[in-house]
C-alpha positions in Angstrom: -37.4 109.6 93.3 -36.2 106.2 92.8 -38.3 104.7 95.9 -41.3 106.2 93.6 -40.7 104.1 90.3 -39.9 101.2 92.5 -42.7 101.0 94.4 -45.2 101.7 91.3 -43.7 99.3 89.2 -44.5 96.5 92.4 -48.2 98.1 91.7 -48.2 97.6 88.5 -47.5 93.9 88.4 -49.2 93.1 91.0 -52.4 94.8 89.2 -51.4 92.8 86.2 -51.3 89.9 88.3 -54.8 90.3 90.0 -56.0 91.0 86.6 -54.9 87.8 84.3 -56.0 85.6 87.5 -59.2 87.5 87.7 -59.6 86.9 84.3 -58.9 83.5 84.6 -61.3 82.8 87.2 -63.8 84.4 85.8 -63.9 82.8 82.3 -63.1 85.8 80.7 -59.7 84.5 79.4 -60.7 82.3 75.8 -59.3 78.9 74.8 -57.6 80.5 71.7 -55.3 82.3 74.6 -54.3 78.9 76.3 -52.4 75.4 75.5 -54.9 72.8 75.7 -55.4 69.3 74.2 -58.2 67.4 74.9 -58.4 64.2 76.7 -59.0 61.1 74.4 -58.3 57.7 74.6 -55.2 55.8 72.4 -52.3 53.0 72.2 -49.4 53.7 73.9 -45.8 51.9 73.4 -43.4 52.1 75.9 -39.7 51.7 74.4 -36.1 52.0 74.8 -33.9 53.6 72.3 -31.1 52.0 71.1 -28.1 52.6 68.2 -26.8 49.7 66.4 -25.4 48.5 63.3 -27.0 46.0 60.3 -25.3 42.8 60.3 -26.2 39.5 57.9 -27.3 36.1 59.7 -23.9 34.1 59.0 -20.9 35.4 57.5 -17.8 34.1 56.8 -14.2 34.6 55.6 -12.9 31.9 53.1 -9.0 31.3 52.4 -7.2 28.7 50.9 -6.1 25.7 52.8 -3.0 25.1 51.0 -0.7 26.3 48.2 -1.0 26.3 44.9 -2.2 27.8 41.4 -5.4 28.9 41.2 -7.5 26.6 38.0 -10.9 27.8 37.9 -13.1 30.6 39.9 -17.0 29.8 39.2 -18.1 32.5 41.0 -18.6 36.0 40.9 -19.6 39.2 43.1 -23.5 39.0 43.7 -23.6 35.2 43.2 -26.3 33.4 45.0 -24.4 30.0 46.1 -25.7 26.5 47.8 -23.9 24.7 51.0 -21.5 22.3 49.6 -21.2 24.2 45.9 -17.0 24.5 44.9 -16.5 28.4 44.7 -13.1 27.8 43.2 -9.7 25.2 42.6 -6.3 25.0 42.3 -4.3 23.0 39.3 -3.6 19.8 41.6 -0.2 19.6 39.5 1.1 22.4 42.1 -0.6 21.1 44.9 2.4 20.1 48.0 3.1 16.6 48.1 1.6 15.4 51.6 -2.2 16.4 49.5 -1.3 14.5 46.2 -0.5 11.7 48.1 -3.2 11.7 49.8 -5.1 9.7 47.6 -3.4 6.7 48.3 -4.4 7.3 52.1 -8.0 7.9 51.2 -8.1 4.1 48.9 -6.4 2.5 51.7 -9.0 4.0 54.6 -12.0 3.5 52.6 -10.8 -0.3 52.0 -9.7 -0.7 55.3 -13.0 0.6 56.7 -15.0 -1.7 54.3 -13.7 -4.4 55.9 -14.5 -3.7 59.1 -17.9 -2.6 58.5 -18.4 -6.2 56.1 -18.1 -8.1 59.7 -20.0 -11.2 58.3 -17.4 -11.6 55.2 -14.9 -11.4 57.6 -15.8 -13.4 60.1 -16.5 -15.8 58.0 -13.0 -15.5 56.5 -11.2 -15.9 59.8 -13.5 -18.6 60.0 -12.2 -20.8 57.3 -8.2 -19.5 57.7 -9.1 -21.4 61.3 -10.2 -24.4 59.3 -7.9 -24.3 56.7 -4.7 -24.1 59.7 -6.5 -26.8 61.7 -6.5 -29.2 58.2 -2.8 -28.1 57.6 -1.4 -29.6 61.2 -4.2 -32.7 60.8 -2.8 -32.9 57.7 1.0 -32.9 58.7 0.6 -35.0 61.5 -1.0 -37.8 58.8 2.2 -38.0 56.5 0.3 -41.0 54.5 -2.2 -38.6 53.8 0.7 -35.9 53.1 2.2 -38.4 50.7 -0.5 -39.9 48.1 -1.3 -35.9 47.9 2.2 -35.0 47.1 2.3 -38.3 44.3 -1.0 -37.5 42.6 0.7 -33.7 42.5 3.6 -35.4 40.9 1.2 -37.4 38.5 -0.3 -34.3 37.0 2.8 -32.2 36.9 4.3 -35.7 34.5 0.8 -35.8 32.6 0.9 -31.8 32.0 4.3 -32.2 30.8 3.7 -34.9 27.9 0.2 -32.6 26.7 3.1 -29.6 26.7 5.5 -31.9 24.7 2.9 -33.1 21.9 1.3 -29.5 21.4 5.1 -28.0 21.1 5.6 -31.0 18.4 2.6 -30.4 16.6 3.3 -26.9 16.3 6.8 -26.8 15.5 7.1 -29.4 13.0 5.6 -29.2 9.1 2.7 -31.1 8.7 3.4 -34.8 6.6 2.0 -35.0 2.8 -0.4 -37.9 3.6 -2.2 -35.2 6.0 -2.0 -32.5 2.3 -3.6 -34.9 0.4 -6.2 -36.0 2.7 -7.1 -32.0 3.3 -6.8 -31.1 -0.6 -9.6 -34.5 -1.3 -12.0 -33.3 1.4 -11.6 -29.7 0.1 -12.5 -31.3 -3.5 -15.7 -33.5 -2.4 -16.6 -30.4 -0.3 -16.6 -28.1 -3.5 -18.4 -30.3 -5.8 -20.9 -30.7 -2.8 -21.7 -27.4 -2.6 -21.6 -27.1 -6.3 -24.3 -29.2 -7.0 -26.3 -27.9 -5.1 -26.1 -24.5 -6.5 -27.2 -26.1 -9.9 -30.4 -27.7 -8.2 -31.6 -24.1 -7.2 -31.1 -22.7 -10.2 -33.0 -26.0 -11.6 -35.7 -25.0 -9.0 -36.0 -21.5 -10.0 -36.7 -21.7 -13.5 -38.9 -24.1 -12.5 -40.6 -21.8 -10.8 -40.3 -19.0 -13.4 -42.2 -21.3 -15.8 -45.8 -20.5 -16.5 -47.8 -22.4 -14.2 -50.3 -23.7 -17.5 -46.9 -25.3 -18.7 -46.6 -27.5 -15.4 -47.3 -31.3 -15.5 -50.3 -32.7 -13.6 -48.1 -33.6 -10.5 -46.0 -29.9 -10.3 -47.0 -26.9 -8.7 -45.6 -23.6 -7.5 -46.2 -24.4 -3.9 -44.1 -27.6 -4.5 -41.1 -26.2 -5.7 -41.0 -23.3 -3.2 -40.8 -26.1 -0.3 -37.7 -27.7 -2.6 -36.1 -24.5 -2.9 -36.7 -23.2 1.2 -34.9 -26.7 1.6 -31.7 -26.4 -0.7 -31.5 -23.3 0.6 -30.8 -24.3 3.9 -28.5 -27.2 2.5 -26.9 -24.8 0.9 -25.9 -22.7 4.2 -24.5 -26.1 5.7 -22.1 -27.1 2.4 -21.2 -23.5 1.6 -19.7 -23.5 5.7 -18.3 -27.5 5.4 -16.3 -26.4 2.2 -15.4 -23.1 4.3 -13.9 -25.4 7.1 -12.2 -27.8 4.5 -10.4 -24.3 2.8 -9.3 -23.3 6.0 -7.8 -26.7 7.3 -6.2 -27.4 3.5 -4.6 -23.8 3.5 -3.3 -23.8 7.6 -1.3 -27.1 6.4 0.0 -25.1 3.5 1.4 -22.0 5.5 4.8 -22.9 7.6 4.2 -23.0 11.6 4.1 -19.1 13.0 7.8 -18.6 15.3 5.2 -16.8 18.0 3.2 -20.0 18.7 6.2 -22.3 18.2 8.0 -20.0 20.9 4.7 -20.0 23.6 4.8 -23.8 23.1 8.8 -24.4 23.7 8.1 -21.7 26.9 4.9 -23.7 28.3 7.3 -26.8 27.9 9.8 -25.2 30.0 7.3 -24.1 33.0 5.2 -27.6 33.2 8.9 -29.2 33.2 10.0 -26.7 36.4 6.4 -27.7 37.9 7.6 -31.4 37.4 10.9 -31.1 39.1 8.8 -29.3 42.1 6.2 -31.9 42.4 9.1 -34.5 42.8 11.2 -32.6 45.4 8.0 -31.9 47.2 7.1 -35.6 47.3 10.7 -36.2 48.5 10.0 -33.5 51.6 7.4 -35.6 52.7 8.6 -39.2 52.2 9.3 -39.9 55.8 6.6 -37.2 57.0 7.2 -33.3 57.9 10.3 -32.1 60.4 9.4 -30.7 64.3 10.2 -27.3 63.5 7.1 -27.0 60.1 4.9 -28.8 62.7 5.6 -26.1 65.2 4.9 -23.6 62.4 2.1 -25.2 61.6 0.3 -25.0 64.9 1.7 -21.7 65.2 -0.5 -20.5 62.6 -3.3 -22.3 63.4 -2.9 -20.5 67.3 -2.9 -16.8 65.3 -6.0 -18.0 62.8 -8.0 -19.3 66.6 -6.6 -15.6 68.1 -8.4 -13.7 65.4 -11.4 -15.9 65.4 -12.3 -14.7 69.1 -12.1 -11.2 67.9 -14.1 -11.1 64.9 -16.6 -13.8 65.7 -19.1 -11.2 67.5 -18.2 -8.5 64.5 -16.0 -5.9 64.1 -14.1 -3.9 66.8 -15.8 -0.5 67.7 -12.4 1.5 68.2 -11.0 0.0 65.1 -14.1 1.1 63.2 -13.9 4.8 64.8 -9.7 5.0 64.1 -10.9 3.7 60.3 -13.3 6.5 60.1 -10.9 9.1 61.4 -8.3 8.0 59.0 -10.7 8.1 56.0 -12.3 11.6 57.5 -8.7 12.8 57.7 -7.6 11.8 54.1 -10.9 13.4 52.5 -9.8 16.6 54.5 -6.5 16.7 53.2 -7.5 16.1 49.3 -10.6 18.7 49.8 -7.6 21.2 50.3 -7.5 22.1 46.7 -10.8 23.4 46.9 -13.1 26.3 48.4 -16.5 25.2 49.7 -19.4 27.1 50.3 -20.1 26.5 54.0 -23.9 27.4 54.0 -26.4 29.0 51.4 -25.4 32.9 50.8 -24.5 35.2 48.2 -21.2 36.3 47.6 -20.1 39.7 49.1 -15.9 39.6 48.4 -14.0 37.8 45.0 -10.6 37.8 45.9 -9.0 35.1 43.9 -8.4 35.2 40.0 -7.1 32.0 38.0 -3.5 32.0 37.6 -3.0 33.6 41.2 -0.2 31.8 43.2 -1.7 31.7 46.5 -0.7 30.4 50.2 -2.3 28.9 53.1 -4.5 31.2 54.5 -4.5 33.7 51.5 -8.3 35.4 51.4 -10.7 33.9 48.4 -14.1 34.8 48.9 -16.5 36.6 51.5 -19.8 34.8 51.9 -23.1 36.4 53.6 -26.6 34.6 54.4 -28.2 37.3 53.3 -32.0 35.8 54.0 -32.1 37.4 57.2 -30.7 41.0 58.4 -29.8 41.5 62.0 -29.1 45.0 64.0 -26.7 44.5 67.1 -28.1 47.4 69.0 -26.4 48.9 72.1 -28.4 49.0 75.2 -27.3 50.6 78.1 -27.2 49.1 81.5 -30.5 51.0 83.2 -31.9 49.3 80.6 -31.7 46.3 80.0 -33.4 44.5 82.0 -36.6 46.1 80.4 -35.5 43.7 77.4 -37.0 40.4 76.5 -37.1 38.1 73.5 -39.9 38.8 71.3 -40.3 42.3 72.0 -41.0 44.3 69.4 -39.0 46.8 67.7 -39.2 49.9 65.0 -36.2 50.9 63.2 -35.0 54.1 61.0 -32.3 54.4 58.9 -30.2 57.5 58.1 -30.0 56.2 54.6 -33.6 55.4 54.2 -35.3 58.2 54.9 -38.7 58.3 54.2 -39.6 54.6 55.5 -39.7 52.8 58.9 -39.1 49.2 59.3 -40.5 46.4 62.6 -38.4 44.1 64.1 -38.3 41.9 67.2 -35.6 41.0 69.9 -34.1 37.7 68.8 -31.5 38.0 71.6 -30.7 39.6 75.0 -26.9 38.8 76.2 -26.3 37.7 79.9 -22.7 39.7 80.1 -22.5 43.3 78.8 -19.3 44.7 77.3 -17.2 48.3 78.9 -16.2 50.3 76.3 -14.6 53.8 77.7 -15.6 53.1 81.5 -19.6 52.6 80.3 -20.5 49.7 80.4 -23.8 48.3 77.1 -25.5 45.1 76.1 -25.2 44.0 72.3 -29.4 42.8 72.1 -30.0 41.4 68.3 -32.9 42.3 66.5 -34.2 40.3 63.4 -35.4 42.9 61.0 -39.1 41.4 60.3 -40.0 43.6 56.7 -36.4 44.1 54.9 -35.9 44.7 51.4 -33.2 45.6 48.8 -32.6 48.7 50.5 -31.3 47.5 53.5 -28.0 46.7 53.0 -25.2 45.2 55.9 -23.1 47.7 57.6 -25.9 50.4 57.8 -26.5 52.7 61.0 -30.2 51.8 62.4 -32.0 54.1 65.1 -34.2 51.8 67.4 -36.9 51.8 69.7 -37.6 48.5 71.6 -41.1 48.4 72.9 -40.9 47.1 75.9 -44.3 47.6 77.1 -48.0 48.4 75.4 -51.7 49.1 75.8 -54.4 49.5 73.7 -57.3 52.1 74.1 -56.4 53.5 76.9 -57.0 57.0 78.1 -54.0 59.0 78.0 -52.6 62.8 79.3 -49.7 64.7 78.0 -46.8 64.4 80.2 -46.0 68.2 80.3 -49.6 68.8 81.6 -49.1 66.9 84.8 -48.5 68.3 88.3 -48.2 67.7 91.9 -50.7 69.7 94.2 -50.9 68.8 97.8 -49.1 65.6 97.4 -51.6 64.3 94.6 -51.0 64.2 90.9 -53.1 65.7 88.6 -53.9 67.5 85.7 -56.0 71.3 85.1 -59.4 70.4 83.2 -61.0 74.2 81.8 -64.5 73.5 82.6 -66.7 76.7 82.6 -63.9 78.8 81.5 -62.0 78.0 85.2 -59.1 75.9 85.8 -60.1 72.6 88.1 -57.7 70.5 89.3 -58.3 66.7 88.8 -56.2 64.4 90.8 -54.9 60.9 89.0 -53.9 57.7 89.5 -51.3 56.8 86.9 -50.3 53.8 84.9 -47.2 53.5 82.5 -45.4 56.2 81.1 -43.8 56.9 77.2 -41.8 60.1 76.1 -45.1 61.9 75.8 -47.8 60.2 77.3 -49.1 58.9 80.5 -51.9 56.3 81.2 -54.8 57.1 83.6 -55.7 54.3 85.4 -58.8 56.0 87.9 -59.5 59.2 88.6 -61.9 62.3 87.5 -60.5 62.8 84.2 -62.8 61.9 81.0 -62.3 61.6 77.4 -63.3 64.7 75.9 -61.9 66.9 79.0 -59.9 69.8 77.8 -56.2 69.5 79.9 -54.3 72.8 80.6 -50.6 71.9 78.9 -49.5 74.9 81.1 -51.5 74.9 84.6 -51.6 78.2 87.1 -48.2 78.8 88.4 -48.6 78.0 91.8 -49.1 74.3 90.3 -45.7 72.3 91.3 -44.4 70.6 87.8 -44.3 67.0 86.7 -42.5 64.7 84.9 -44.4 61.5 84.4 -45.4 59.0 86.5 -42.9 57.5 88.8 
């Protein structure tokens, strides 16, 4: 009984067989009952996918460089800052020592640097400290020379202590009555000077407030304006002469001030010290100068001829570079107490607050050049050396759903990193179209294109087979499957290019062939 069922159940598929292939190849089968897509002609990208993470161009970390008491913060979260721009200070009253005295370093480096870069003021210093040793030793091997110098010394110190003596006199002592009187009569002819001639322009003035029908034949107003313009200007001259006279009359009145008698007596004193010096100089030299200030003398005059040689062609390069170093070092040290920005960004991370005490190395700010976004995607080894700068890229994000972003390969690294025994390449990509929504630290889902063609006729992948060592596809022509061998170009998820063969645009491809059609993958 069983041998029955089995053997017409093998009758009945094999009749079911017969029949869909008989239907097949006789056309009676319609398109609505088969997977077809019709051959046409398109672009086709080949990529690589790739996972990686949103990063900003240049970021950066920024702590403190000494310690201190934080004094002012101008920044805050979201701030858009310039390179060089102070993010924040400390009071420089609790700055260590070693930067307070800094200061003092950076003066004497920037002076000591001057100098070396003024090379013609200095030569021509050294220059005449040469010629000023070589006239010293000339000089002190003269000693009649040496001597008149030293006696016309002593002659002024003598001459500057007598015009000390009489000013201290003059000063200190009341003036005599004869010199009263004199003052007192000049101040009285000065008075009645200017006096008089106060009454000629008052003469002048009603003369000139007269009617001008009253005036005699030889007057007229023009006449007695040039008078007046004239006692006028008298006037300024005898109104300043009786000024001088009050002045001089009243000074011999007042008793001499103690200051001005004390600066004289002190001036006295120092032209009298300069005296005694004058004569013991001339004395030193009265039978010429000793061996051992000759020897000193051309001692000096061999250090002065030394440092000639070295500046005459200019300044020393090394000394210039140890200079610069010394000033760059000092600037360092004072620019401690202080938190640059190091390059244009916006500020990501406010960690400092005025009034904080704060140590070397304590966290400030975090700082982001936002103007370009970067995704470090993670390539794997069979792949990368598809990758090449410039290649073009198309990014999705988790968090952005509805919108896809391009890109291009900035970078391709030479050394890949292992992470858990598999081994991936970090390959940058600039993000070409960002905006507000793309933030730092977001997940991106990329495909590198690392190949394309334009207008170029393309098959389904899942429609291609192997049949007698050929690929090919099955076109439906007539209602009949026909296979159509291929030659095959480049290959993408989905799509193959046909480089020569039978196929045409407009061909309607079997997506699932006859069965005794071997399967295919892509091209190889």
């Amino acid at each position: 009984m069983k041998r029955i069922v089995v053997i017409v159940a093998v009758i009945a598929i094999a009749a079911i067989g017969w029949f869909a292939l008989d239907r097949i190849r006789t056309g009676i089968t319609s398109r609505d009952e088969l997977q077809t897509e019709t051959a046409s002609l398109g672009d086709l990208n080949v990529t690589v996918d790739a996972d990686g993470v949103v990063r900003s161009n240049q970021s950066a970390q920024l702590s403190w460089q000494t310690s201190g008491i934080v004094d002012q913060v101008g920044v805050s979260l979201g701030d858009s800052v310039s390179t060089g721009q102070i993010l924040a200070s400390l009071d420089k009253t609790t700055l260590p020592q070693g930067v307070i005295l800094a200061q003092a370093d950076l003066v004497n480096a920037q002076r000591t640097l001057e100098d070396l870069q003024s090379s013609r003021t200095r030569s021509a210093q050294v220059q005449q400290k040469v010629e000023d040793a070589q006239q010293a030793l000339e000089d002190a091997l003269n000693p009649v020379g040496i001597q008149a110098d030293a006696r016309q010394k002593l002659a002024d110190a003598q001459n500057a202590v007598d015009e000390a003596d009489d000013t201290y006199k003059i000063i200190s002592k009341p003036p005599p009555q004869a010199a009263i009187d004199q003052a007192k009569a000049n101040l009285a002819i000065a008075e009645r000077i200017i006096n008089t001639t106060l009454k000629n322009i008052e003469r002048i003035n009603k003369k000139l407030r007269k009617d001008e029908s009253a005036y005699l034949f030889f007057e007229s107003r023009e006449f007695y304006k040039k008078i007046l313009d004239g006692l006028e200007n008298k006037r300024i001259r005898d109104q300043r002469q009786y000024e001088d006279a009050l002045n001089k009359y009243n000074s011999l009145l007042e008793p001499p001030d103690p200051l001005d008698v004390l600066i004289a007596e002190g001036n006295v004193t120092l032209k009298k010290a300069e005296l005694q010096q004058a004569q013991t100089e001339l004395e030193r030299v009265a039978n010429g100068l000793a061996p051992g200030e000759i020897a000193v003398l051309q001692a000096q005059l061999a250090d002065a001829q030394r440092e000639w040689e070295r500046w005459k062609d200019g300044p020393d390069a090394g000394e210039i570079t140890a200079a610069q170093a010394r000033l760059a070092a000092a600037q360092a040290t004072l620019n401690k107490d202080r938190i640059y920005a190091p390059f244009d960004g916006v500020i990501t991370g406010v960690y400092a607050k005025v009034g904080d005490i704060v140590d070397a190395g304590d966290q400030a700010f975090k700082l982001d050049d936002l103007s370009r976004l970067l995704v470090d995607a993670r390539v794997s080894e069979i792949d990368i050396n598809k990758i090449q700068v410039g290649q073009p890229a198309i990014l999705r994000f988790d968090s952005i759903p509805d919108k896809q972003y391009t890109g291009k390969v900035v970078a391709v690294p030479v050394v890949g990193d292992t992470i858990q025994d598999v081994v991936s390449y970090k390959v940058v990509i600039e993000i070409t179209d960002t905006d507000g929504n793309v933030r730092p630290g977001m997940t991106a889902s990329t495909k590198i294109v690392t190949n394309s063609i334009q207008n170029a006729l393309l098959v389904p992948n899942r429609a291609l087979r192997i049949s007698d060592g050929e690929r090919v596809v099955y076109v439906l022509k007539d209602g009949k499957p026909l296979p159509v061998p291929l030659k095959l170009g480049i290959t993408s998820d989905t799509y193959t290019q046909v480089l020569d063969g039978g196929l045409n645009a407009g061909d309607l491809i079997m997506l699932s062939p006859p069965g005794n059609a071997s399967g295919f993958s892509g091209a190889q």
